[in-house]
C-alpha positions as a LaTeX table, in Angstrom:
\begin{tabular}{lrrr}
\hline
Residue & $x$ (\AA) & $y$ (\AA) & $z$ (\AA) \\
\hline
Unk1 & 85.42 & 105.22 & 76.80 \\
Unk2 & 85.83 & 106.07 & 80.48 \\
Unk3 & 89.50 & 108.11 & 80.66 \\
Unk4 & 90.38 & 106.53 & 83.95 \\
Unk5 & 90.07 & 102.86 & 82.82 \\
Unk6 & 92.03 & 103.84 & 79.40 \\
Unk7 & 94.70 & 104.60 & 82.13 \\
Unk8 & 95.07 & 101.47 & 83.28 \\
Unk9 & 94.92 & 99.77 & 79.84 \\
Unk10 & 97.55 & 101.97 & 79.25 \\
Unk11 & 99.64 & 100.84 & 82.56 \\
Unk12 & 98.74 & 97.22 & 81.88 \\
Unk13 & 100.56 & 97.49 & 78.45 \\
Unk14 & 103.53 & 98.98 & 80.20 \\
Unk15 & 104.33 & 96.33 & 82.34 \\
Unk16 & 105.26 & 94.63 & 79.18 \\
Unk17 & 108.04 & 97.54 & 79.04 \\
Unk18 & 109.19 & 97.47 & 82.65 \\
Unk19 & 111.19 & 93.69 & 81.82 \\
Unk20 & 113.59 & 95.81 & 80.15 \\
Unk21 & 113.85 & 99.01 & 82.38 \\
Unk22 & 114.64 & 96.54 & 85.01 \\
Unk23 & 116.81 & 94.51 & 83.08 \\
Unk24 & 114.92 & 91.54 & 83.68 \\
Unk25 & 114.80 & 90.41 & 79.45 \\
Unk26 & 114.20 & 86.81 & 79.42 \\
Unk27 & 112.99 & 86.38 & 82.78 \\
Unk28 & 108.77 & 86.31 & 82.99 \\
Unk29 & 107.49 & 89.12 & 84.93 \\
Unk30 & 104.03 & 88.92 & 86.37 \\
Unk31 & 102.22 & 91.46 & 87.81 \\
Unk32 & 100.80 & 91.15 & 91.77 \\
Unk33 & 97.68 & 92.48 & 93.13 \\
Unk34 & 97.87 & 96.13 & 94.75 \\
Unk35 & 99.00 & 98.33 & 92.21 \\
Unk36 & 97.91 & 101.73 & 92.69 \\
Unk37 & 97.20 & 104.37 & 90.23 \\
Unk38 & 96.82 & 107.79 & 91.41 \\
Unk39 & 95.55 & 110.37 & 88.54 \\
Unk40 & 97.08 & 113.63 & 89.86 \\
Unk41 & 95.25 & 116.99 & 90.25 \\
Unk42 & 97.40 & 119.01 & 91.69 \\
Unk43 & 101.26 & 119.18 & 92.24 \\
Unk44 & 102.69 & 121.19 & 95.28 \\
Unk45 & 106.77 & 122.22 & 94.79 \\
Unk46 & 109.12 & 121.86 & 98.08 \\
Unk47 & 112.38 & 122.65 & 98.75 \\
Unk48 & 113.49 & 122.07 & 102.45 \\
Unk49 & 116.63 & 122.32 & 104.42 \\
Unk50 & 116.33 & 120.34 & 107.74 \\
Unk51 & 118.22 & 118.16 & 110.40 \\
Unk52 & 117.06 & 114.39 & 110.19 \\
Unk53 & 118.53 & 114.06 & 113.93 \\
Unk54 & 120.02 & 115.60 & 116.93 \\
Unk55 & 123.40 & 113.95 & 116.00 \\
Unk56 & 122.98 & 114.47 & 112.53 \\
Unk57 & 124.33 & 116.56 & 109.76 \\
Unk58 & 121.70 & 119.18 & 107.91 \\
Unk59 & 120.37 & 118.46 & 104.65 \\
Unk60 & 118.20 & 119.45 & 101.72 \\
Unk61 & 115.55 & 117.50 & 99.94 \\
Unk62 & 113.44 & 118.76 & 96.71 \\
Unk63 & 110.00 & 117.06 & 96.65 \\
Unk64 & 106.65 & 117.31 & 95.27 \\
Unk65 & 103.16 & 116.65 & 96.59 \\
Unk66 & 100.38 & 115.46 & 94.76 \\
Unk67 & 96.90 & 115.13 & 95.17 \\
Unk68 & 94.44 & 113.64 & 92.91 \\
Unk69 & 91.63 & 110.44 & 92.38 \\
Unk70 & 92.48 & 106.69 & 92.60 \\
Unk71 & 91.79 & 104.94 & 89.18 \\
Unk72 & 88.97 & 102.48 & 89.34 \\
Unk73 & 90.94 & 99.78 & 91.10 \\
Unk74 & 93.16 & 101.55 & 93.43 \\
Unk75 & 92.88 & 103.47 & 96.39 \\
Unk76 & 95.69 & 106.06 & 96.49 \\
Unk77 & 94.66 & 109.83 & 97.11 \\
Unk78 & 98.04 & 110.74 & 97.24 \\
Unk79 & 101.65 & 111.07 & 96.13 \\
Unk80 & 105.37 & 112.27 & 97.02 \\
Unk81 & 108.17 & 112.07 & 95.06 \\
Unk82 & 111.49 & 112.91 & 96.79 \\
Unk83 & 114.45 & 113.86 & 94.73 \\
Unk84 & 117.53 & 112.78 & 96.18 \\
Unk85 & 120.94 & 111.53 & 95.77 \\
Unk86 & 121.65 & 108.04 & 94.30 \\
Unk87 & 122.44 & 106.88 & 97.58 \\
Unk88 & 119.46 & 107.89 & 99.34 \\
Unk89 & 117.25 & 105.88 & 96.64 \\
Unk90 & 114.61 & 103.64 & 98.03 \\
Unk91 & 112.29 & 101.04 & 96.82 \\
Unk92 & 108.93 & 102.87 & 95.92 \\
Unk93 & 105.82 & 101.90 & 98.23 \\
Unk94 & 102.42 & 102.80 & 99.01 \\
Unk95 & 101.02 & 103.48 & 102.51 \\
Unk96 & 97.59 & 102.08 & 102.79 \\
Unk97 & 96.64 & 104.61 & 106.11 \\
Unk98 & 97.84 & 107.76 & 104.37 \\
Unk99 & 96.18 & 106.51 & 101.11 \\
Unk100 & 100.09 & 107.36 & 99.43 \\
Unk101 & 102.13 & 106.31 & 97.10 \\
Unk102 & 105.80 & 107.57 & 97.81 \\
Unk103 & 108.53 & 107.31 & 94.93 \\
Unk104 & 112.58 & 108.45 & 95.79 \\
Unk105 & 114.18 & 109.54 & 92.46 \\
Unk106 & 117.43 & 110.17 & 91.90 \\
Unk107 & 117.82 & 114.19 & 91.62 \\
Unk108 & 119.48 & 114.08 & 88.43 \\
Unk109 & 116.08 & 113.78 & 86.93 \\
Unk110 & 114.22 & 116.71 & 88.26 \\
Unk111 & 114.39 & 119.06 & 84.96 \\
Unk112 & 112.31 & 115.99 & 83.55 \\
Unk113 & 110.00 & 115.50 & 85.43 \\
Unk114 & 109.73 & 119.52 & 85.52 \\
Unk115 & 108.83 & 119.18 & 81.86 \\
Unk116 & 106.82 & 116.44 & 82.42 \\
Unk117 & 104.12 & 118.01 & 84.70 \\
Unk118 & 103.92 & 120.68 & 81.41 \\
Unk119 & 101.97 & 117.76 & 80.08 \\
Unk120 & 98.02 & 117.76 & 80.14 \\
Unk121 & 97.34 & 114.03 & 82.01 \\
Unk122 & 99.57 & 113.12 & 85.05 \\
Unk123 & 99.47 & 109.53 & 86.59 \\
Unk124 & 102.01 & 108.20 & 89.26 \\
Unk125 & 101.88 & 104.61 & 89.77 \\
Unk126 & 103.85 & 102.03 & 91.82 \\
Unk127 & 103.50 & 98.11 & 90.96 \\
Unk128 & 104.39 & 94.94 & 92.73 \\
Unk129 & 106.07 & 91.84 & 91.04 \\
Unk130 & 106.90 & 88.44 & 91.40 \\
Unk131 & 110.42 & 87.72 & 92.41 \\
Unk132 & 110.56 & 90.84 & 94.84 \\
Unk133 & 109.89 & 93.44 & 92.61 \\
Unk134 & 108.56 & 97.17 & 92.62 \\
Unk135 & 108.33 & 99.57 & 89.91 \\
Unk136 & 107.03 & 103.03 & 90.17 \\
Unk137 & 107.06 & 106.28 & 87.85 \\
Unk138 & 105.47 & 108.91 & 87.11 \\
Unk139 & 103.26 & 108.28 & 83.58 \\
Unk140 & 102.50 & 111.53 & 81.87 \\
Unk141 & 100.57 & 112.28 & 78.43 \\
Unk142 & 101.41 & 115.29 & 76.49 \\
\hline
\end{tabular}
């Protein structure tokens, strides 16, 4: 069996899951066209310092890039996850032009993912729901 359709077998089954990480039990849940899957490559590591304006106050973000192939059925090429503070979190999207999907996570959870891109298969995927939706994570096989 192609590896990259098993993926999205895989993600399919999952969206059972996501009812409860949202805390959504009881309520149906139905998946929208235009998710994208994005099976990762390679994973660039950035720390930056910078000033988001002139009237501003400096700042730090911790990212990571990643590069990789769209599963069958999606497009993206791309991915960035930012790590910030709770309060900075944002719903995850995906940029058509840039090809992107782009995922804010709360820094707390950095070591994991850390120890998550030890694994051998890396996927980062963002969903769309009824209701308003959006789910996105990073999927990872060990």
């Amino acid at each position: 069996m192609n590896r990259t359709i098993a993926v999205e077998e895989e993600i399919d089954r999952q969206i059972d899951h996501i009812r409860d990480v949202m805390q959504l039990s009881g309520q149906p849940v139905k998946a929208l066209p235009g998710r994208q899957i994005l099976q990762i490559r390679n994973a660039r590591y950035h720390m930056a310092g910078y000033l988001p304006n002139a009237s501003g106050r400096p700042t730090s973000q911790g990212f990571i890039v990643f590069q990789g192939e769209p599963t069958p059925n999606s497009q993206a090429t791309g991915g960035v996850m930012r790590f910030v503070p709770d309060e900075e979190l944002k719903v995850p999207k995906y940029d058509p032009a840039t090809r992107t999907i782009q995922l804010w996570i709360d820094w707390i959870y950095l070591p994991m993912v850390l120890e998550q891109l030890k694994h051998r298969r890396h996927y980062l995927w963002v969903g769309f729901f009824d209701n308003g939706h959006t789910y996105g994570d990073l999927h990872t096989d060990p």
